[in-house]
C-alpha positions as CSV (number, residue, x, y, z in Angstrom):
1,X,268.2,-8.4,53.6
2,X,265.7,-8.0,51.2
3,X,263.9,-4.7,50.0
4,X,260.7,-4.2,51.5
5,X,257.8,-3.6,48.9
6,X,253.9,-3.2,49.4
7,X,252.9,-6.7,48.2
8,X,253.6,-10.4,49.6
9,X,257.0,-11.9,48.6
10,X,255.5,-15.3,46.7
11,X,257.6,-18.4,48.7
12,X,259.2,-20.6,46.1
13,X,259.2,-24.7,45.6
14,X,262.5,-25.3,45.0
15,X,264.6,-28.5,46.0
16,X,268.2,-28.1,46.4
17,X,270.6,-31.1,46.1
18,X,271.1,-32.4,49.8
19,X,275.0,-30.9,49.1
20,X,273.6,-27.7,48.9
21,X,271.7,-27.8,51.2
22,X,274.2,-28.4,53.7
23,X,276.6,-25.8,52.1
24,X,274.2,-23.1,52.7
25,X,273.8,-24.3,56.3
26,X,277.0,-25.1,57.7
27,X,278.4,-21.8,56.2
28,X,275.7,-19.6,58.0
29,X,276.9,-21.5,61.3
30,X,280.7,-19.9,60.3
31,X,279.1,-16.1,60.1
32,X,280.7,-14.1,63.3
33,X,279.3,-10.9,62.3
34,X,277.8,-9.6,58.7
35,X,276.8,-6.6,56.9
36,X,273.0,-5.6,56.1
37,X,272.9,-4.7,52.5
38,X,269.3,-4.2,51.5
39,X,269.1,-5.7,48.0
40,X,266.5,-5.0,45.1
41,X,265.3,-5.7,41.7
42,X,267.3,-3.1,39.2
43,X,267.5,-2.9,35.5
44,X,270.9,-2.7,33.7
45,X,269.8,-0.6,30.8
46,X,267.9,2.3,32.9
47,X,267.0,5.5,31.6
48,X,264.8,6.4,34.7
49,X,262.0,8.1,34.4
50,X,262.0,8.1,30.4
51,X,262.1,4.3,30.0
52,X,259.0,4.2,32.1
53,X,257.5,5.5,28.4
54,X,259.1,4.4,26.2
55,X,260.7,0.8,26.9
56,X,258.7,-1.7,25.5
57,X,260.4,-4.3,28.6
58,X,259.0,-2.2,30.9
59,X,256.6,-4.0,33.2
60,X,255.5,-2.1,36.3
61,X,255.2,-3.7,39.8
62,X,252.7,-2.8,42.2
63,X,255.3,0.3,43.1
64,X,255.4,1.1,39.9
65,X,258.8,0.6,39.6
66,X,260.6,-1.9,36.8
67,X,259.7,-5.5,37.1
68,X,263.0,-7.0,36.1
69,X,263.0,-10.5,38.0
70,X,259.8,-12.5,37.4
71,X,258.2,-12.4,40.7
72,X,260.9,-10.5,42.7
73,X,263.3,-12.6,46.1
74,X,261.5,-15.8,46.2
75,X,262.2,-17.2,49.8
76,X,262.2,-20.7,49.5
77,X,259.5,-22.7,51.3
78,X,262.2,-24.7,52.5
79,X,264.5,-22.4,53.7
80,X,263.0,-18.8,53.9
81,X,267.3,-17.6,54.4
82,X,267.6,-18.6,50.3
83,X,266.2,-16.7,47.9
84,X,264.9,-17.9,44.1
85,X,265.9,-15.1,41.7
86,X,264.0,-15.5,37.8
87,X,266.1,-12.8,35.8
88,X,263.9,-11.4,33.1
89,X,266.4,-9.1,30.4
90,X,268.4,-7.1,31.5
91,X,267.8,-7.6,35.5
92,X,270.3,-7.5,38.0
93,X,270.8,-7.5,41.6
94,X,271.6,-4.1,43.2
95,X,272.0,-3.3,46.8
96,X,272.9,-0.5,48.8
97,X,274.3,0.1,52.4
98,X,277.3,0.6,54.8
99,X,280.3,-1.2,55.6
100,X,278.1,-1.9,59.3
101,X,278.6,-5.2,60.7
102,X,276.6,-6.9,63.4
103,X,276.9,-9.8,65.2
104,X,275.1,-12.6,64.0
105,X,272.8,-12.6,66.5
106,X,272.2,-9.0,65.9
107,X,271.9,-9.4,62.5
108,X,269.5,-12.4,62.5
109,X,267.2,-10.5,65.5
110,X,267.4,-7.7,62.3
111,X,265.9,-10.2,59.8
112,X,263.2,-11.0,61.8
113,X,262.2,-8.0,63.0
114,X,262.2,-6.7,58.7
115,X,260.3,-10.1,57.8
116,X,257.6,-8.9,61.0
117,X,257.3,-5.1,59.8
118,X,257.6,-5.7,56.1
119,X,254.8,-8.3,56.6
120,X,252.8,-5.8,58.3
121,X,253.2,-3.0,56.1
122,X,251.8,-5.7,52.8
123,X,249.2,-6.9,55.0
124,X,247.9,-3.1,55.8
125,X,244.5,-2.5,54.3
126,X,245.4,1.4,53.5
127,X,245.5,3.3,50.4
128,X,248.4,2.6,48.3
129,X,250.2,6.1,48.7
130,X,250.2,5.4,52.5
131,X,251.6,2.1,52.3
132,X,254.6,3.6,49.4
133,X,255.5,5.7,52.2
134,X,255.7,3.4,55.0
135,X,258.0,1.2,52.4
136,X,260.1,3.9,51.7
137,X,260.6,5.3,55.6
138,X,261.1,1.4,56.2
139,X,264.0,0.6,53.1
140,X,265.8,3.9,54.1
141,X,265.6,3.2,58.0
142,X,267.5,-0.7,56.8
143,X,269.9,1.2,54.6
144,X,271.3,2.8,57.4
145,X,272.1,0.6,59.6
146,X,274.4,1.5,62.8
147,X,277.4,0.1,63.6
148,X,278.3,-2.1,66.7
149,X,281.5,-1.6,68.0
150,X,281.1,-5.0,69.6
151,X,281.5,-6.8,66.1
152,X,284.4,-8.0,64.1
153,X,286.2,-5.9,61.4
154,X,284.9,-8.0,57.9
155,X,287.1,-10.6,56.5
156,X,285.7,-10.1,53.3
157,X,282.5,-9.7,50.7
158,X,280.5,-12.9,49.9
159,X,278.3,-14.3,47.4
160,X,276.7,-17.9,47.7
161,X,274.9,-19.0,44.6
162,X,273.3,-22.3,43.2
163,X,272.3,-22.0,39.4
164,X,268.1,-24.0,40.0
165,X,267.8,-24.5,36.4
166,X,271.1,-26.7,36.6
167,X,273.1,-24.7,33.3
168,X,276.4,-22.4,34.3
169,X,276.3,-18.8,34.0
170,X,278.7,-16.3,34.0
171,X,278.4,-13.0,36.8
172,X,279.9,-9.8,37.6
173,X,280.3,-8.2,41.1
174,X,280.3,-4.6,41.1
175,X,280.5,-2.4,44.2
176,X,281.6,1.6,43.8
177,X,280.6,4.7,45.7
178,X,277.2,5.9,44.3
179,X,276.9,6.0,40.4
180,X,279.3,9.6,40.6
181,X,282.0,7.9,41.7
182,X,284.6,9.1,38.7
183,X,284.9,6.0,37.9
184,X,286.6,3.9,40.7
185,X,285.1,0.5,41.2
186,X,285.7,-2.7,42.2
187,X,285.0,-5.8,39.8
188,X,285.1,-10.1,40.2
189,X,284.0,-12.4,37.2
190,X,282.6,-15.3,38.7
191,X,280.7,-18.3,37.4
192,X,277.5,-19.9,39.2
193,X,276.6,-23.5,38.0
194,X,274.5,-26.8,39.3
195,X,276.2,-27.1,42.4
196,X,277.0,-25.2,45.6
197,X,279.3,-22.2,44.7
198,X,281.1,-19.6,46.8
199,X,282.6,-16.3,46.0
200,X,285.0,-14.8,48.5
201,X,286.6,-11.6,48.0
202,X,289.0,-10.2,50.9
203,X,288.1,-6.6,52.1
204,X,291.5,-5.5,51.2
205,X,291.1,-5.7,47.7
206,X,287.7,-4.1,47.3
207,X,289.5,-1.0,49.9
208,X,292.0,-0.7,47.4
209,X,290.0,0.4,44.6
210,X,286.7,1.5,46.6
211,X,286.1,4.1,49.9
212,X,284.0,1.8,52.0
213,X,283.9,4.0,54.6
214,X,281.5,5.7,52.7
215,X,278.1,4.8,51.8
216,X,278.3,2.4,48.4
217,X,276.4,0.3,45.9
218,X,276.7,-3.4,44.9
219,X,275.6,-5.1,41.7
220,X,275.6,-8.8,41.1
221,X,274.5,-9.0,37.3
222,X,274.6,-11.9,34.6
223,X,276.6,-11.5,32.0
224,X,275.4,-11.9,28.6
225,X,271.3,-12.1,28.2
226,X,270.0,-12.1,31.6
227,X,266.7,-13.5,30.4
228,X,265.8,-17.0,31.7
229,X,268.2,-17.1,34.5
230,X,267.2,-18.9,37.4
231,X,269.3,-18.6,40.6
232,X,269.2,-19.6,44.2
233,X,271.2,-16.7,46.3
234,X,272.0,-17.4,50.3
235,X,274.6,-14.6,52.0
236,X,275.4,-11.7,50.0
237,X,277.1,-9.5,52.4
238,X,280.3,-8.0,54.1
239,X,281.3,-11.0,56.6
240,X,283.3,-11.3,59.8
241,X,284.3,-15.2,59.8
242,X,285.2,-17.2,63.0
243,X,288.2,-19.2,63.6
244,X,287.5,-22.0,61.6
245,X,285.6,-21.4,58.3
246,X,284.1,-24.0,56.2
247,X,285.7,-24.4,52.7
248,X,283.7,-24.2,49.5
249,X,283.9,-24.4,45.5
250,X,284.9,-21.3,44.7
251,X,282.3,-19.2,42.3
252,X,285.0,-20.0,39.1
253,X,286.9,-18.0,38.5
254,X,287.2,-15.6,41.5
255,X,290.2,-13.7,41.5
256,X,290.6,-14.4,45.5
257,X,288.5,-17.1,47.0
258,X,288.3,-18.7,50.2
259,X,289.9,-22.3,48.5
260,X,292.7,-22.7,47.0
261,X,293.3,-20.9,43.6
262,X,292.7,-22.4,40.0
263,X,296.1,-22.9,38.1
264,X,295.9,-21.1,35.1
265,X,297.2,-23.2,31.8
266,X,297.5,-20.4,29.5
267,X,299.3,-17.2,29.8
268,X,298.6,-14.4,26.6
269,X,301.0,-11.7,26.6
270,X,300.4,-8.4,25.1
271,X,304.2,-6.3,23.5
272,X,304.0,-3.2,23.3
273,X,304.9,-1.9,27.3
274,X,304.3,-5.2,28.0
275,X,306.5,-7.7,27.2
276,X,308.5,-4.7,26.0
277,X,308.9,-0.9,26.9
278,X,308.1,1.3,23.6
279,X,305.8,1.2,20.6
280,X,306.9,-1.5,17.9
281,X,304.9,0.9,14.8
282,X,306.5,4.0,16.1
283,X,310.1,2.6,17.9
284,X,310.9,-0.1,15.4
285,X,312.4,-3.3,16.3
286,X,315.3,-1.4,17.5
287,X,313.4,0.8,19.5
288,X,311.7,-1.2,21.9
289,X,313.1,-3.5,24.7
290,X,312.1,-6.6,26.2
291,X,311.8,-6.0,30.3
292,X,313.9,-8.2,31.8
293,X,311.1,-9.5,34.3
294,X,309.0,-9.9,31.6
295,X,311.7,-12.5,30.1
296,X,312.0,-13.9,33.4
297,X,308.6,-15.0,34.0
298,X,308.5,-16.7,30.1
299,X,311.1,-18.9,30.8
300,X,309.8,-19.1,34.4
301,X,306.5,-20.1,33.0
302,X,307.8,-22.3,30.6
303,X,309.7,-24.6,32.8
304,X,306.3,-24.8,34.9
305,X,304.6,-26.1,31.9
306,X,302.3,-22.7,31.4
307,X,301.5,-22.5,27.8
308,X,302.2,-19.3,26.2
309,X,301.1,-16.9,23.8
310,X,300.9,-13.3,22.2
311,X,297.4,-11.2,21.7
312,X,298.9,-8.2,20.6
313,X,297.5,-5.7,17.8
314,X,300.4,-4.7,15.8
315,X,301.8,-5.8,12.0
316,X,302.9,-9.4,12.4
317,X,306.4,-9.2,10.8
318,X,307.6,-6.7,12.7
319,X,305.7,-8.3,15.6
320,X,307.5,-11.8,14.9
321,X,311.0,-10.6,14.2
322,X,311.2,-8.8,17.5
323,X,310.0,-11.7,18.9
324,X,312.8,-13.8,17.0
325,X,315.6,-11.1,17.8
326,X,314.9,-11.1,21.1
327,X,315.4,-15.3,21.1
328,X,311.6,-15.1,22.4
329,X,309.8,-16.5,19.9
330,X,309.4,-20.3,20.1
331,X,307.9,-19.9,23.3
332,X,304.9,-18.4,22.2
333,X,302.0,-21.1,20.4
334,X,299.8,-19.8,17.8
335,X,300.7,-15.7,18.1
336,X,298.1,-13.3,17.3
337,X,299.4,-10.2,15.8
338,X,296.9,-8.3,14.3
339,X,294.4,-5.0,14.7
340,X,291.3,-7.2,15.8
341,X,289.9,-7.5,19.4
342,X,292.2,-9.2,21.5
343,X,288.8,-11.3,23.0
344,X,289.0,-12.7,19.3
345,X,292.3,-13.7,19.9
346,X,292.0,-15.3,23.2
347,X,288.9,-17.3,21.5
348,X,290.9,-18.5,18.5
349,X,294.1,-19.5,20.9
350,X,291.4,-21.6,23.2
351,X,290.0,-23.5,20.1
352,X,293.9,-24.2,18.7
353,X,294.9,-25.3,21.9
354,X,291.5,-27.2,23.0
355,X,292.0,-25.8,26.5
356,X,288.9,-24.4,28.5
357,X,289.2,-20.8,28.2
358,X,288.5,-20.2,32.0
359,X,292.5,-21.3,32.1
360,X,293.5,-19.0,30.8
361,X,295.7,-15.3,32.2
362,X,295.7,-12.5,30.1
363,X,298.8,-9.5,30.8
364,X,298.3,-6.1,29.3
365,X,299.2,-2.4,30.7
366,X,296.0,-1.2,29.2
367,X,292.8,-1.2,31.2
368,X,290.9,-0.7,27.8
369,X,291.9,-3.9,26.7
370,X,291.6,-6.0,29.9
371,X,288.0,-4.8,30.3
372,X,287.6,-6.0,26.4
373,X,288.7,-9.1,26.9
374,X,286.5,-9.8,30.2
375,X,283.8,-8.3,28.5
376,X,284.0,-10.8,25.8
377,X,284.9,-13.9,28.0
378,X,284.0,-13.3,31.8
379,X,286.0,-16.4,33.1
380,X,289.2,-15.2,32.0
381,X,291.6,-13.6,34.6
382,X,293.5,-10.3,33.6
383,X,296.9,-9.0,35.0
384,X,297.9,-5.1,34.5
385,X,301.7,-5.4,33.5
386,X,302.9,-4.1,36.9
387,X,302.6,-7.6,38.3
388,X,304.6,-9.2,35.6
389,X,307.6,-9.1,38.3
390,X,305.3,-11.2,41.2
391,X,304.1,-14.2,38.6
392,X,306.8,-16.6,40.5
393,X,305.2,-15.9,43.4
394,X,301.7,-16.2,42.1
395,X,298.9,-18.6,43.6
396,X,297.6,-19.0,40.0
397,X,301.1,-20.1,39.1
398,X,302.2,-22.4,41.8
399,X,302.9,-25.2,39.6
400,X,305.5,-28.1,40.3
401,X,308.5,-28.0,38.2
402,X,308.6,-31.6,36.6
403,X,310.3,-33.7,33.4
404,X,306.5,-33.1,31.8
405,X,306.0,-29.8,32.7
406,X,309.5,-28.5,30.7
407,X,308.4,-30.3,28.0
408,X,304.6,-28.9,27.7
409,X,305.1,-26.6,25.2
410,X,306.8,-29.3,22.9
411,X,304.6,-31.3,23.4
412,X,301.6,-28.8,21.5
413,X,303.8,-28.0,18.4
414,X,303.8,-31.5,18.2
415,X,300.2,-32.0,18.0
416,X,300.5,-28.5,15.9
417,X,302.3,-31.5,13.7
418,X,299.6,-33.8,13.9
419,X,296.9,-31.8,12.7
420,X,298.6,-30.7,9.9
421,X,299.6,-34.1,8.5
422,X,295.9,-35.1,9.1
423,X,294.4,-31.8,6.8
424,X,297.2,-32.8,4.1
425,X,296.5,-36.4,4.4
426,X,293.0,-35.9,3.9
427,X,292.4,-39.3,5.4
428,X,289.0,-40.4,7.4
429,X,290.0,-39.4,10.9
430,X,290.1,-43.4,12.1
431,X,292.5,-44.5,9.3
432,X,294.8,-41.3,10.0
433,X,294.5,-42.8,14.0
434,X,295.6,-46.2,12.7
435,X,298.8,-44.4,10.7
436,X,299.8,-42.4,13.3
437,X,301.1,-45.6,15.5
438,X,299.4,-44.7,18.6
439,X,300.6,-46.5,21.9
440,X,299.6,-46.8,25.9
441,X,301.4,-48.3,27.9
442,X,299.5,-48.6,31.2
443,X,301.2,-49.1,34.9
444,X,301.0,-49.2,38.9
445,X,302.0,-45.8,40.0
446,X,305.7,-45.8,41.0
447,X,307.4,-43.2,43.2
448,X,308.9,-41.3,40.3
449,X,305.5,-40.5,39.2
450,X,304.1,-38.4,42.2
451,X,305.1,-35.4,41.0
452,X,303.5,-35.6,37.9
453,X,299.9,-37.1,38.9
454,X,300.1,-35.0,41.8
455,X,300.5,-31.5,39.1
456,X,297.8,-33.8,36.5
457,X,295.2,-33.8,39.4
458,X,295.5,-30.5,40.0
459,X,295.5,-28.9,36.7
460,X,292.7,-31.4,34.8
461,X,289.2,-30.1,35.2
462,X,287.7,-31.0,31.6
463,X,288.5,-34.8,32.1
464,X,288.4,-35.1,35.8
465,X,285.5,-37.5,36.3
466,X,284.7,-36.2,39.9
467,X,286.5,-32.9,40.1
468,X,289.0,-34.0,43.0
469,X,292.5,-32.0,43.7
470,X,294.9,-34.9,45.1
471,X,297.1,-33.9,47.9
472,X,300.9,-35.1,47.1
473,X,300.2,-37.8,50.6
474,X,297.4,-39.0,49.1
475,X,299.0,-39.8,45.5
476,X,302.3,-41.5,47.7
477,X,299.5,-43.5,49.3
478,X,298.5,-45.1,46.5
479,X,302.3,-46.2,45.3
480,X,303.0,-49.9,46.1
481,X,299.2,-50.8,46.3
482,X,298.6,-54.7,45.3
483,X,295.3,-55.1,46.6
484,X,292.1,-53.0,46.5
485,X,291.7,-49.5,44.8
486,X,295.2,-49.2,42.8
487,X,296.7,-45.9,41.2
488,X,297.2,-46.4,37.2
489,X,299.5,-44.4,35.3
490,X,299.0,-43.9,31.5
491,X,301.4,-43.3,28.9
492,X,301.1,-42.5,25.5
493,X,303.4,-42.1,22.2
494,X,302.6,-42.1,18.4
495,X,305.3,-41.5,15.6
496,X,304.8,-38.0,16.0
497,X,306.4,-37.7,19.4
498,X,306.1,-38.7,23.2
499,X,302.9,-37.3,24.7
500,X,303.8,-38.5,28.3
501,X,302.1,-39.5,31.4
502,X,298.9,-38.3,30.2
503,X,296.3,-39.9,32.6
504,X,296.0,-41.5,36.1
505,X,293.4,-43.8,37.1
506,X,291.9,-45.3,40.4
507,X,290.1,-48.5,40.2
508,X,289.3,-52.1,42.1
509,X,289.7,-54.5,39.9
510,X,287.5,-57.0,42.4
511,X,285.0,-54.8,43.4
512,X,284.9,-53.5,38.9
513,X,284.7,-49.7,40.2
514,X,286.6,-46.6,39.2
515,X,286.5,-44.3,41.7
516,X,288.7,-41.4,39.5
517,X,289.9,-40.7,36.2
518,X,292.2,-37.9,35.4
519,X,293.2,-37.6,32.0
520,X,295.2,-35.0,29.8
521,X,292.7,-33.2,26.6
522,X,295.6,-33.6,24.7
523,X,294.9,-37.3,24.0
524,X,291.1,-36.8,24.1
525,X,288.7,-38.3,21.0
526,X,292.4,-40.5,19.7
527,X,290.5,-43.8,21.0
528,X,293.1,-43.8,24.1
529,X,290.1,-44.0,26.2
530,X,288.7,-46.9,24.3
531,X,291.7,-49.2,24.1
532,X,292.1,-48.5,28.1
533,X,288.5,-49.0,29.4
534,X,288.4,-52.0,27.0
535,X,291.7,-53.2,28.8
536,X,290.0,-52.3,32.2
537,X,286.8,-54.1,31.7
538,X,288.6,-57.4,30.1
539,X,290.7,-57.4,33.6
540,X,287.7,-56.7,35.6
541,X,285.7,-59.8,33.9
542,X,288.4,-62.0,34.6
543,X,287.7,-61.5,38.5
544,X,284.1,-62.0,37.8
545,X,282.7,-59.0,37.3
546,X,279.9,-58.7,35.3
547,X,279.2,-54.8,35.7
548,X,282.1,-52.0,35.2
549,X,281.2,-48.8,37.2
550,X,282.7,-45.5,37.0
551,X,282.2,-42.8,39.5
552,X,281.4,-39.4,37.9
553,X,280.1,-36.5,39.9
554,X,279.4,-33.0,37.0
555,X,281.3,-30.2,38.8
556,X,280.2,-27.4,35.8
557,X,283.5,-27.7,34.1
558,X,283.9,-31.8,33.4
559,X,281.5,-32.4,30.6
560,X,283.8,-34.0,28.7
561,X,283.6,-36.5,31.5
562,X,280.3,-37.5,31.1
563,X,280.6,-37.2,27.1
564,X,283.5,-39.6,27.2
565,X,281.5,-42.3,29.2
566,X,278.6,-41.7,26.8
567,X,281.1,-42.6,24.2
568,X,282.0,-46.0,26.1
569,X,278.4,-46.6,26.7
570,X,278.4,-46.5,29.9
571,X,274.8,-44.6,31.1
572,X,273.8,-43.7,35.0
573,X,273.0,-46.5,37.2
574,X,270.2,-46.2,40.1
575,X,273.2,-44.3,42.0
576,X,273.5,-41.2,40.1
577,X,277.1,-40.5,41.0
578,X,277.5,-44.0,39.4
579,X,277.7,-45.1,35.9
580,X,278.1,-49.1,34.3
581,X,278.3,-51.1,31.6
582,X,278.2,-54.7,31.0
583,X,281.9,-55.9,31.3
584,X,281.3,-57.8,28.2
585,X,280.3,-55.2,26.0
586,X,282.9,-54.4,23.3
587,X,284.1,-51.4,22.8
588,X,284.1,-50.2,19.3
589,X,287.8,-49.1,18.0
590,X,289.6,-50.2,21.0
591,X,292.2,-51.4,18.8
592,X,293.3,-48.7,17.1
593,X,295.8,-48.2,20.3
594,X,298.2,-50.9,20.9
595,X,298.2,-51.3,24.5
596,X,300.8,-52.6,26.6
597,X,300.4,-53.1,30.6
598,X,302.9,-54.2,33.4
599,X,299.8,-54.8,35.6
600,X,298.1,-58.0,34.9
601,X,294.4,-57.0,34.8
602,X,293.0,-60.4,34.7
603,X,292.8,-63.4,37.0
604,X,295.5,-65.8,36.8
């Protein structure tokens, strides 16, 4: 529900993708019962009244009050339920209300009964302090709505977003008990982008840090400069589901969502009462101890292929001989041990490890520094140190134990290797390519491989060309395959080391479509892709295909994707989700990679 004010609401011509759409829709048609937050316009930065003099953003509306979104909730012409929001600086979203469900019904008679009287009260021809107070009696007469003992408890809070001007930005969820609240609140990072997008946080964990018996406010807020933003909003609201609700994309990354959880990729450990009880500069390396579920969960980590490291603000060499004393450090890649923000660290560790930086879990007893690091980088998840002894049971951690995932972290300080020989080298990139003896060796998927495309599927996002999660049945369904769509496995080598099984493929060789590509980042821009795709295409123009297409859907985190098939020169056909490229077309560098295959790609 939407604040009344003394002027028309200006409708908005907005086109959502037909996904969206339908999203929107068939989750309203889940809705057993729902809160009735009144939302508004608010600033961030308020210094109410002063800043009414002062600020030079401030721009009054016809209330007076702050103008902070460009022409306030925007109901789209198309569907008056969604709401345009044009963030100016510093605006934000702030609602208020009590934890007061209704049932659906009641809840839409509500809505039209506020769209009526609100409608009224800007169509009035009074003076303006008359119709101020009738907007004011209205808005406080919403904001306390009563319960109905005849609806559902809540199943949890909601947000549904679409980013309209098609980039990806970063939000927080706030909800406390009034702004004197000593400081309890609840928080959620989550990320809106170009398509549909779904935050669900269960009721438990916002009653854990919040009273919601009590009268409360919520902020949903961009982080970072707010100006420009352009968002489509549908339910934001407490919501009683029924028996079978529809699943979404979760609103990356929130910390509980309706769908299944992100695995995280990256674990950074803070020491001191962390990893270890005591203070390293005040204990010494005999002082402190390493917590035995701390050590634990490394080596549990480790054999689940979770790359590890250390953010921790102390003096390295003490840092790094505990580490070594305790037989602890070769787990950890790239430690940072020094008095800078941990955020910098976590930045440094995702460019050294060229892993999206929403993978990544950062532990640490201090709230201080948890809050600095989500400050810094919204889409990483934080863990106080008290849950160090629940990580095996963790969603985010519910990895498959396989022969690639124990040797992950060998695998990086490997490639450590082979960036180093390349900056003492100091060859072109290509010739140090050619030197390094790259090889792919490509292959129907066999039953040994299940595990490991079954853990690939799930934990590629950057190179996943269509942003799909394989169940294990649908992997097995692809083993033994001879006609149609067959599963590919890729793996790769140089004379640095074995990389693995570092892609899987699906594709008709007849029909010269690939429906999915999963591949690992650790072989991205080494002209693997080439010396495949110019395999794939030869094969495909053997069976008479004139025309290689490649389906590609953006999800908001596979841009790679779509730079990769740039690279091939493949561009969008007349189907969008499609792009193609004349089979014949050679690939540039495709034999830097020797490539062997046990599948015969082309036509006998």
């Amino acid at each position: 529900m939407i604040e009344t004010l003394s002027e028309k609401p200006t409708p908005a011509e907005v086109s959502a993708p037909a996904e969206a759409v339908k999203a929107f829709a068939a989750f309203r048609d889940q809705i057993a019962a729902r809160s009735q937050i009144v939302w508004g316009e608010h600033c961030s930065e308020c210094a109410y009244p002063a800043c009414y003099a002062y600020c030079a953003f401030y721009t009054p509306r016809s209330d007076f009050n702050c103008r902070r979104f460009e022409a306030g909730f925007e109901p789209l012409v198309a569907d008056p339920a969604l709401h345009r929001v044009r963030f100016r600086k510093w605006g934000k979203l702030e609602g208020q209300g009590r934890l007061a469900l209704a049932p659906i019904a009641a809840a839409r008679a509500a809505d039209r009964r506020d769209a009526r009287v609100s409608g009224l009260i800007a169509a009035a021809p009074a003076p303006h302090i008359v119709k101020q107070n009738l907007v004011w009696r209205w808005n406080t007469r919403k904001s306390h709505p009563k319960a109905d003992p005849a609806a559902p408890a809540p199943d949890a809070f909601v947000v549904e977003a679409w980013a309209s001007d098609g980039l990806v930005h970063p939000f927080t969820l706030t909800l406390l008990n009034g702004h004197e609240s000593g400081g309890r609140l609840f928080q959620a990072h989550f990320q809106i982008d170009a398509g549909y997008r779904r935050l669900t946080v269960p009721v438990a964990e916002i009653a854990a840090q919040v009273d919601l018996s009590e009268p409360f406010l919520v902020q949903i807020e961009p982080v970072g400069e707010a100006e420009g933003v352009q968002v489509v909003f549908g339910v934001c609201d407490f919501v009683a589901l029924k028996a079978a609700a529809v699943p979404a994309p979760a609103a990356s990354p929130a910390p509980s969502s309706g769908g299944a959880p992100r695995p995280a990729k990256v674990v950074v450990w803070d020491l001191d009462e962390t990893l270890w009880t005591g203070v390293l500069v005040e204990d010494g390396v005999e002082g402190v101890v390493p917590r035995p579920e701390a050590v634990a969960a490394i080596r549990m980590l480790d054999e689940r292929g979770v790359l590890q490291s250390v953010a921790s603000k102390n003096d390295a060499p003490a840092a790094l001989a505990a580490l070594k004393a305790f037989g602890l450090e070769d787990y950890f890649l790239y430690p940072q041990v020094h008095w800078n923000p941990k955020s910098g660290s976590i930045a440094t560790l995702a460019k050294a490890l060229d892993l999206g930086i929403d993978s990544f879990v950062f532990i640490d007893d201090q709230p201080f520094e948890r809050g600095e690091v989500e400050a810094g980088h919204p889409t990483v998840r934080t863990l106080p140190h008290t849950e160090v002894a629940n990580l095996a049971t963790h969603p985010w951690f519910d990895l498959p134990v396989t022969a690639e995932s124990r040797q992950r972290r060998a695998l990086y300080r490997e490639e450590a290797k082979r960036t180093e020989a390349l900056e003492v080298a100091g060859a072109d990139y290509a010739s140090f390519l050619r030197a390094s003896g790259l090889k792919l060796a490509v292959a129907p998927i066999g039953l040994a491989d299940v595990e490991r495309v079954f853990e690939l599927s799930q934990r590629t996002n950057q190179l996943n060309f269509n942003g799909r999660k394989y169940a294990r049945e649908a992997v097995q369904a692809l083993v033994g395959a001879q006609t149609g769509a067959v599963g590919l496995t890729l793996r790769c080598s140089d004379r640095f080391g074995d990389y693995g099984l570092i892609g899987f493929v699906v594709a008709d060789f007849d029909q010269g479509l690939v429906s999915d590509v999963f591949m690992s980042c650790r072989v991205q821009r080494k002209r693997v892709e080439q010396a495949f795709f110019a395999w794939l295409a030869e094969g495909m123009a053997g069976r008479g295909v004139g025309t290689v297409r490649v389906a590609y859907t953006p999800t908001g985190r596979n841009g790679a994707g779509r730079e990769m098939l740039e690279t091939l020169g493949f561009t969008p056909s007349a189907d969008p989700a499609v792009w193609a490229r004349p089979a014949a077309l050679p690939i540039p560098e495709s034999d830097i990679v020797v490539l062997s295959a046990r599948l015969a790609a082309k036509a006998a």
